[in-house]
C-alpha positions as CSV (number, residue, x, y, z in Angstrom):
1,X,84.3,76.0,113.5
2,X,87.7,77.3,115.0
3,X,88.6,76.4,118.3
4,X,90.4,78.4,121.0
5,X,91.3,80.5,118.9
6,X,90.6,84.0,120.2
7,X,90.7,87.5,119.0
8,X,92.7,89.9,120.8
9,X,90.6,92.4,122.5
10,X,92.5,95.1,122.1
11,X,90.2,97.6,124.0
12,X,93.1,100.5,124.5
13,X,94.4,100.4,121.4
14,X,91.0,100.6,119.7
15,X,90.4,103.7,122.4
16,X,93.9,104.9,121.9
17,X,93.6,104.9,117.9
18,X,90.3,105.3,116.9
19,X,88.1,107.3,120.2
20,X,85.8,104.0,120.1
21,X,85.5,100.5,121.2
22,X,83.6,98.0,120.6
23,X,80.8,96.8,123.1
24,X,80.6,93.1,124.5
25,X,77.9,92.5,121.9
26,X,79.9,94.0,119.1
27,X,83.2,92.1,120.2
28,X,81.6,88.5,120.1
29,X,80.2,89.5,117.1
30,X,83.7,89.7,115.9
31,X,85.1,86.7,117.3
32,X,82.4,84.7,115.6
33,X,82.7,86.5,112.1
34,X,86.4,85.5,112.6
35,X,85.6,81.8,113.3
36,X,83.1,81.5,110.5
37,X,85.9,83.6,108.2
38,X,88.4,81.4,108.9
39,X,86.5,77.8,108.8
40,X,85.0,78.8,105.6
41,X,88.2,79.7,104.2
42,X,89.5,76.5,104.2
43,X,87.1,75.4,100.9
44,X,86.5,78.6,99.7
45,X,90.0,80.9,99.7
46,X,88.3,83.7,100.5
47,X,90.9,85.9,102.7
48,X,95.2,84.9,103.1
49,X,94.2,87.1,106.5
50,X,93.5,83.7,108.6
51,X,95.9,84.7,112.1
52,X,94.4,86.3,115.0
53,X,96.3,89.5,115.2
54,X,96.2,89.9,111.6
55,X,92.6,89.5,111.4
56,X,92.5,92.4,114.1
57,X,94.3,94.9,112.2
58,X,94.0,94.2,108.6
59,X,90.0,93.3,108.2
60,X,88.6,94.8,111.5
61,X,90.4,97.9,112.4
62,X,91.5,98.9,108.9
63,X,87.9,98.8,107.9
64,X,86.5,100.7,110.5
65,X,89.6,103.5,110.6
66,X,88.4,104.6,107.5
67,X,84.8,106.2,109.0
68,X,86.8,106.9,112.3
69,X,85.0,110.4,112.2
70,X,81.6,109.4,111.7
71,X,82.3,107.1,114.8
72,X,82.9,110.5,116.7
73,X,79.7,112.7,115.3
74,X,77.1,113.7,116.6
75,X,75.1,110.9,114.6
76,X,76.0,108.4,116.8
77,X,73.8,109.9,119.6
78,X,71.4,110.9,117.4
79,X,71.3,108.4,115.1
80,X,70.0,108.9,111.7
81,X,69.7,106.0,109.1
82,X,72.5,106.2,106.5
83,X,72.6,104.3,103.1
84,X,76.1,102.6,102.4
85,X,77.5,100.3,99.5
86,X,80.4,98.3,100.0
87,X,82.1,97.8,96.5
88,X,83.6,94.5,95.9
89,X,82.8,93.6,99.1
90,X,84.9,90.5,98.7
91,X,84.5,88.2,101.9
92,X,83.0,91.0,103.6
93,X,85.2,93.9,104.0
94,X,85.2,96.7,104.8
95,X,81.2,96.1,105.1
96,X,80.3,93.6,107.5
97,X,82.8,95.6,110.5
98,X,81.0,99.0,109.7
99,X,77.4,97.2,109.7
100,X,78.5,95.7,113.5
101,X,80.3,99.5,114.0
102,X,77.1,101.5,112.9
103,X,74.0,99.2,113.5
104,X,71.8,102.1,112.6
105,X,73.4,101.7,109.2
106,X,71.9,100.0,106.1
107,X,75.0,98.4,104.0
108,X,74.6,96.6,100.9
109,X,77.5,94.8,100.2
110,X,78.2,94.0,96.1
111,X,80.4,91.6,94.8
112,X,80.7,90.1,91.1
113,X,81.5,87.2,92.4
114,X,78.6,84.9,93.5
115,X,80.0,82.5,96.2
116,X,81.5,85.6,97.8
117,X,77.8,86.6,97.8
118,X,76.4,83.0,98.7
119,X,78.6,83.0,102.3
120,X,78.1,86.4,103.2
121,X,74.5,85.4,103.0
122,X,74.7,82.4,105.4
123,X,76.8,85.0,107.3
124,X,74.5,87.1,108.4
125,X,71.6,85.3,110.4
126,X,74.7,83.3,112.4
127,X,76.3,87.2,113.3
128,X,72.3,88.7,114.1
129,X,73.2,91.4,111.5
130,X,70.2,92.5,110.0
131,X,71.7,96.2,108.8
132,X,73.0,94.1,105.6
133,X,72.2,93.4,102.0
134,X,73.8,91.1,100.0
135,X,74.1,91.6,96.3
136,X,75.7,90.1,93.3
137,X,75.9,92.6,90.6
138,X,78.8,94.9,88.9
139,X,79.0,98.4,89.9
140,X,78.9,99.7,86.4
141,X,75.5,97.8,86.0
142,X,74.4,99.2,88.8
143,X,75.4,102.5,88.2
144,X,72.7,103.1,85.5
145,X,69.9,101.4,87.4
146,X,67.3,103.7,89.0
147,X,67.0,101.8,91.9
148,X,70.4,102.3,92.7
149,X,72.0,105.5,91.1
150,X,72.4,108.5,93.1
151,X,70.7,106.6,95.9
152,X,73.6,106.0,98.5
153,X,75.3,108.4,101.4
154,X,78.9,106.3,101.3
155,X,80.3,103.8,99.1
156,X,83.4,102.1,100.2
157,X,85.7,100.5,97.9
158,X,88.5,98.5,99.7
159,X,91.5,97.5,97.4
160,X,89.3,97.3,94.4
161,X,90.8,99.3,91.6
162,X,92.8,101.7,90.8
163,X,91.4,105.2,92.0
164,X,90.2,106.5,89.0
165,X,88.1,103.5,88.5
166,X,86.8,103.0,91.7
167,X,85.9,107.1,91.4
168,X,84.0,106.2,88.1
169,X,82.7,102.5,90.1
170,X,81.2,104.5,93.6
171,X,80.7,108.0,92.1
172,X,77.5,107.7,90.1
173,X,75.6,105.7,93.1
174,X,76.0,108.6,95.4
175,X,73.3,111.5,96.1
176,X,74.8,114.9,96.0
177,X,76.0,115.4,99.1
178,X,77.3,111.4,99.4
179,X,80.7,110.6,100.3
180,X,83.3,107.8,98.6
181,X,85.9,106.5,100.7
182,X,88.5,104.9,99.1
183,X,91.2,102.6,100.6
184,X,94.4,102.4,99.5
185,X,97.9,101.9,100.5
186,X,100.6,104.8,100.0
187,X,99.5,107.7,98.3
188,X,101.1,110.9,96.5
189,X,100.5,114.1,96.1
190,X,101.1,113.5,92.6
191,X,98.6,111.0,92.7
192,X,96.1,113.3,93.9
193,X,96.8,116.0,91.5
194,X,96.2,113.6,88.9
195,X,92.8,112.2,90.5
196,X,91.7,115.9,90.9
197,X,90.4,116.5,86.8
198,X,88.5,112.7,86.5
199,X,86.8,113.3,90.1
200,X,85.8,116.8,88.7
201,X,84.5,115.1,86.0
202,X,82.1,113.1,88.2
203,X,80.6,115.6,89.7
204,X,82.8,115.7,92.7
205,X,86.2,116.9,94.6
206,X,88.9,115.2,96.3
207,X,87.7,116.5,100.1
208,X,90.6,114.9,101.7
209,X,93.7,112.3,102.1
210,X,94.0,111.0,105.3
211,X,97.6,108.9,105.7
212,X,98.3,106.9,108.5
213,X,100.3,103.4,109.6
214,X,98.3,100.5,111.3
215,X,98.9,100.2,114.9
216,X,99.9,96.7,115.0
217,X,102.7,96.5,112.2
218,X,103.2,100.0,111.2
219,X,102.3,99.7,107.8
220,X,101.3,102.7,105.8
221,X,97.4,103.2,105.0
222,X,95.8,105.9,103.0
223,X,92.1,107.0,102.5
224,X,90.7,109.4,100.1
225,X,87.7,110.9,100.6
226,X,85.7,112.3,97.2
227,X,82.4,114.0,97.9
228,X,80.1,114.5,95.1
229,X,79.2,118.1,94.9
230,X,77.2,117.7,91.5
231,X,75.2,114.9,89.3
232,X,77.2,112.6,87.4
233,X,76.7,113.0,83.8
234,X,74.4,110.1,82.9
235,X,77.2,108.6,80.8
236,X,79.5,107.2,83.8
237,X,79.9,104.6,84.9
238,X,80.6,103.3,81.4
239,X,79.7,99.7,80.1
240,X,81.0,96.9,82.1
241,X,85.4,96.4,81.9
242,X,85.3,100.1,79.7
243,X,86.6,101.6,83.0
244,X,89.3,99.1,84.0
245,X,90.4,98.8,80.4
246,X,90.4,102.5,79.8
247,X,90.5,104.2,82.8
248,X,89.6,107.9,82.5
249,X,92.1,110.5,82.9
């Protein structure tokens, strides 16, 4: 376990940036994820995010900027259960912050790899989060399982893939209706012009691109936002690598 070593509040920055803050349960609950984070990290090399103020903005705030106007809705007051997949979930992010932002959430959190997996696992019971699902798996695989396809409202992918792939990784999970978010750093029009035809192809359109910098160190953030308008032809996602290795255009 870390010792006095503390997160920064910041309470008016959160307010200032975001229209939310986190309550006194929800800001321990940080604090310890970053003292497990950080211990763990020492065998594991799970994150090169290990200072205090870097923790902050990079895997707290980033994560949670991203569903900044679901924090505002109307479903916060009237909460309604909402089905999320966090895509290559990695050590936990963007996941675990939205499941502490949005307790009325259920994430499941997929990662390939399985010791990823394995620690979020003993994460959970230590942080009280019981809004989580762990899962080793691949997101093609899961794609074309029943249990799973066209099954989620969100699916998060947080510096995953290129965005064609991670349109062709989260697209196929999502009802009609459903909503990918996809993090990235800068983005281009260009880039979005040549998104537009493989998202179409997926049954969905680019709704928006949100561009922004981080609060602390100014760096520039983007998030596209794909909602599926249509079903995805049964044929996507593709077998496991095929969309990495030949990304569809």
């Amino acid at each position: 376990m870390v010792q006095d070593v503390n997160l920064p509040e910041m309470t008016q920055l959160w307010q200032q940036t975001l229209n939310w803050q986190p309550d006194a349960l929800q800001q321990r609950q940080f604090q310890l994820l970053y003292e497990l984070l950080v211990s763990a990290n020492q065998h594991l090399n799970l994150t090169r995010i290990t200072t205090p103020i870097d923790f902050w903005e990079k895997h707290l705030w980033d994560s949670i900027r991203a569903v900044t106007l679901l924090l505002n809705s109307p479903a916060i007051t009237n909460p309604s259960p909402m089905g999320v997949i966090d895509i290559g979930t990695g050590a936990g992010f963007p996941g675990l912050p939205i499941a502490l932002a949005f307790p009325h959430w259920h994430i499941t959190l997929l990662d390939s790899t399985r010791k990823k997996v394995a620690f979020i696992e003993t994460l959970l019971p230590q942080l009280e989060i019981d809004n989580a699902t762990p899962l080793t798996g691949r997101a093609e695989e899961l794609g074309q399982q029943p249990q799973h396809r066209q099954t989620y409202d969100i699916a998060l992918l947080r510096a995953v893939a290129p965005a064609s792939v991670g349109a062709e990784y989260s697209l196929p999970l999502l009802k009609v209706g459903g909503l990918a978010i996809l993090y990235r750093g800068k983005w281009t029009d260009e880039e979005t012009l040549a998104l537009n035809p493989v998202v179409k192809k997926l049954g969905a359109k680019i709704e928006s691109v949100e561009r922004f910098t981080t609060p602390v160190t100014n760096s520039q953030r983007s998030c596209l936002y794909l909602r599926k308008v249509a079903t995805t032809p049964a044929e996507f996602p593709r077998p496991i690598g095929v969309p990495a290795q030949n990304p569809l255009v």
